[in-house]
Backbone as CSV, one residue per row, in Angstrom:
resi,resn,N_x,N_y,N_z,CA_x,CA_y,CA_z,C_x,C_y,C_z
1,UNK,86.782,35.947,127.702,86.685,36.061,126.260,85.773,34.953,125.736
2,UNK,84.896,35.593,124.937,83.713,34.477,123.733,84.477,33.932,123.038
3,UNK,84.019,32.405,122.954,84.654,31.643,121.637,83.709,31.441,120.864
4,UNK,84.243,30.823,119.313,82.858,30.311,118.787,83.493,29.275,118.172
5,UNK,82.565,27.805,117.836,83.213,27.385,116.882,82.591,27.167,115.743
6,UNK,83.930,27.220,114.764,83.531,26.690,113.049,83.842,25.836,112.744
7,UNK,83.152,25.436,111.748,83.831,24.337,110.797,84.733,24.523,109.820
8,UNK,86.127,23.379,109.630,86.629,23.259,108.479,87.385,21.763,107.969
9,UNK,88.044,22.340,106.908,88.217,21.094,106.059,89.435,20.288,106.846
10,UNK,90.110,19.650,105.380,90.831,18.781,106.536,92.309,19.488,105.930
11,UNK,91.964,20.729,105.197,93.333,21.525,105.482,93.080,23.083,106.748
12,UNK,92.062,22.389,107.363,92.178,23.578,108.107,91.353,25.071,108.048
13,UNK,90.793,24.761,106.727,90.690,26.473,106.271,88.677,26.391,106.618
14,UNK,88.025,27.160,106.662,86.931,27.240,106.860,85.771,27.075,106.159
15,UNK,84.894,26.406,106.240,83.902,26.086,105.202,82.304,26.336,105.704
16,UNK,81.438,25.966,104.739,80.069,26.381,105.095,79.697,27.645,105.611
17,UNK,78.568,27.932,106.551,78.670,29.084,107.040,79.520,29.749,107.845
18,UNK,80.553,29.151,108.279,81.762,29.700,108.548,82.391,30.566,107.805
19,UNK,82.690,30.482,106.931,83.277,31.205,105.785,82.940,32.354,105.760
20,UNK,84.002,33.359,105.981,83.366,34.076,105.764,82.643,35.339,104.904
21,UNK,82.902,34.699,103.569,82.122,35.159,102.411,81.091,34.581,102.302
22,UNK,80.520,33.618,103.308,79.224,33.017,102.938,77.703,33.479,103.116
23,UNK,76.983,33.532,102.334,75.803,34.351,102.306,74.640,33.749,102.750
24,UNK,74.717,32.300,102.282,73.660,31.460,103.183,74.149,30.624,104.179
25,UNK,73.181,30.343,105.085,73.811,29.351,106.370,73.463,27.925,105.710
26,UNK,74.328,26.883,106.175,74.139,25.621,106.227,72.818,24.912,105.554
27,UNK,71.918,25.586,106.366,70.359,24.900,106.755,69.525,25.334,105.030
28,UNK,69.747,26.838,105.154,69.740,27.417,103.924,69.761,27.059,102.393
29,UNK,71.110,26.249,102.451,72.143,25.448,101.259,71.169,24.152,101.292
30,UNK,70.752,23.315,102.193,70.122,22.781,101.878,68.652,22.620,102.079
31,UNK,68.233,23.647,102.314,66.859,23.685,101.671,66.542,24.327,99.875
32,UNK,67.631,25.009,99.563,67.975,25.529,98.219,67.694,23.777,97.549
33,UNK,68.532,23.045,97.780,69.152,22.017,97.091,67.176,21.332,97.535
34,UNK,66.726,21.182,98.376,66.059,20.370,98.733,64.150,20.889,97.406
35,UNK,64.253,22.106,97.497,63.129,22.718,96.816,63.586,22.461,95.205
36,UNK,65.181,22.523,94.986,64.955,22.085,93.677,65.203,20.793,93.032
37,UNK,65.069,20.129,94.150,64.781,18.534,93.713,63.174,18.401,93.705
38,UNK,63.054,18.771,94.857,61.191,18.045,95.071,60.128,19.043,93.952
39,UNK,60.794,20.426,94.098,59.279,21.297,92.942,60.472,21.484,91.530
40,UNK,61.322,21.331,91.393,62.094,21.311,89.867,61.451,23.513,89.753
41,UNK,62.157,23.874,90.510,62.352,25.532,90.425,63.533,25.737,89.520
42,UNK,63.376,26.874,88.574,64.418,26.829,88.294,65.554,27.863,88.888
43,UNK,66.900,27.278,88.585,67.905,28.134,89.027,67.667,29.636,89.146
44,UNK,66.967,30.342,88.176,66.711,31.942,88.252,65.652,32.242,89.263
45,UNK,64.518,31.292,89.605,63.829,31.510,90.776,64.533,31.430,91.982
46,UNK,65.342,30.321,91.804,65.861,29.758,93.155,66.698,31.385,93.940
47,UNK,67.414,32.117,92.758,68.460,33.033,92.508,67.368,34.217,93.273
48,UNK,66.500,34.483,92.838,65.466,35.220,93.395,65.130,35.124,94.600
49,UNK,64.846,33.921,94.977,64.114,33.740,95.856,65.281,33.696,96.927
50,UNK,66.505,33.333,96.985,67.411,33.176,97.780,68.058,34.541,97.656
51,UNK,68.729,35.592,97.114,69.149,36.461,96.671,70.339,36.260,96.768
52,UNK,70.250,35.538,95.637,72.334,35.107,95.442,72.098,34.740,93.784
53,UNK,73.023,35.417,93.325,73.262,34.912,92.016,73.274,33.309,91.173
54,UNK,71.990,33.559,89.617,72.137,32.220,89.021,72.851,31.313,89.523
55,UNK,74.623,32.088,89.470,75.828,31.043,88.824,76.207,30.066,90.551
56,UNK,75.428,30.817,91.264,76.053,30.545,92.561,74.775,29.411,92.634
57,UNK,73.709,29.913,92.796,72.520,28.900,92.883,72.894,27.200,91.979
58,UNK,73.708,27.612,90.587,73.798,26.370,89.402,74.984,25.436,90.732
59,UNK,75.550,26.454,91.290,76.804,25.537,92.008,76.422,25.054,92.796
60,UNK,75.749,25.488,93.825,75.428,25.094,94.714,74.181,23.484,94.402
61,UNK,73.747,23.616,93.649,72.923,22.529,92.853,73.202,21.619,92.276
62,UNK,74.905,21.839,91.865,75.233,20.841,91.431,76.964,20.613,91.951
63,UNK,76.717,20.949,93.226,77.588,20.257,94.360,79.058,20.914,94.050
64,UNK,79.022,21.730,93.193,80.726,22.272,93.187,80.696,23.314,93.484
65,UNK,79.829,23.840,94.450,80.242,24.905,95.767,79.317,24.231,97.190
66,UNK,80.254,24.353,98.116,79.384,24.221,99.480,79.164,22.363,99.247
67,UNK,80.117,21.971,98.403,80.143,20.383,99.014,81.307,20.189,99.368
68,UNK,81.748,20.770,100.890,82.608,20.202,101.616,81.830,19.862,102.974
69,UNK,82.666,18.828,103.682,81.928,18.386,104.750,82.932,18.716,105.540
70,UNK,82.427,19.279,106.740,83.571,19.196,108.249,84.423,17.950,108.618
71,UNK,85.485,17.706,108.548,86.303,17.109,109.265,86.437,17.627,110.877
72,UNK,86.479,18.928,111.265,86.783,19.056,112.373,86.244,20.322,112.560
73,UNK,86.223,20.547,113.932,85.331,21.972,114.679,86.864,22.791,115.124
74,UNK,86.683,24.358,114.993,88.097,24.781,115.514,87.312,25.819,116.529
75,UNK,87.791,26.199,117.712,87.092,27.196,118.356,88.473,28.453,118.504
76,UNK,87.698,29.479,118.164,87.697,30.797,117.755,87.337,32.223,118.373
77,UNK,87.971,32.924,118.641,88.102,34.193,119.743,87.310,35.233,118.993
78,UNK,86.351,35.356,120.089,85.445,36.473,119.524,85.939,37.711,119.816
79,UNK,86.394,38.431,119.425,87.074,39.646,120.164,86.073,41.222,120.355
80,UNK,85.932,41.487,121.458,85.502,42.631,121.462,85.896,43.698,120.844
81,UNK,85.117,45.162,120.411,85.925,46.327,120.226,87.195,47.039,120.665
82,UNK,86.865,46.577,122.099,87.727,47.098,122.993,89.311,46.242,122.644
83,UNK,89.204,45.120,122.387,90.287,43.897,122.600,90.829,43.533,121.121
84,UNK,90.125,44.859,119.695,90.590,44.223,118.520,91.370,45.746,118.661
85,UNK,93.081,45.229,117.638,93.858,46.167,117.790,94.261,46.311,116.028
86,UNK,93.848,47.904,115.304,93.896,48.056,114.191,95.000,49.019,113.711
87,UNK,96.036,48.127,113.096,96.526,49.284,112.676,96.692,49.399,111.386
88,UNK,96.731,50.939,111.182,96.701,51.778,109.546,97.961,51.740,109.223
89,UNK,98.261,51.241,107.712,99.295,51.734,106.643,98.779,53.390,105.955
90,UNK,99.958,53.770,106.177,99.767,55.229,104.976,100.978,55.143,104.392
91,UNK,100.786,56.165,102.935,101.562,56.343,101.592,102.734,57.090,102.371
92,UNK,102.283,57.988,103.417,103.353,59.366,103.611,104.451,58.663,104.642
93,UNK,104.839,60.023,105.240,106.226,59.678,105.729,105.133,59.991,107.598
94,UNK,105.509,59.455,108.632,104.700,59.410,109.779,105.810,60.430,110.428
């Protein structure tokens, strides 16, 4: 079995590109942050140019999203098709 590891905080839970609602990677987040210090882009370009919303671009810019730092690495089971086991809820009677 594949592992992988992520990063998270120091409650444990997952951050950065780990996450997995996250749309940009790491490297990403800060080159966002890095273009709108050095050329002063604004947030709606940045939003464009990254394809993630204003409000997410304003956060990310001004550190109240994606400013957490790793405390610790957790490694994590990649599971194959074969090895993930799904099961369905239904309304009716089985």
């Amino acid at each position: 079995m594949k592992v992988k590891k992520i990063a998270v905080n120091e409650d444990g839970r997952r951050i950065g590109e780990s996450h997995p609602m996250a749309k940009l990677t790491d490297c990403e987040v800060e080159r966002l942050r890095q273009i709108r210090e050095e050329s002063g882009m604004t947030y709606r370009e940045l939003a464009k140019k990254f394809g993630i919303s204003y409000s997410s671009v304003q956060k990310i810019c001004t550190y109240l999203r994606r400013a957490e730092w790793s405390v610790r690495y957790k490694l994590v089971p990649i599971l194959t098709k074969n090895e993930r086991k799904v099961k369905v809820y239904g309304r009716g009677k089985e």
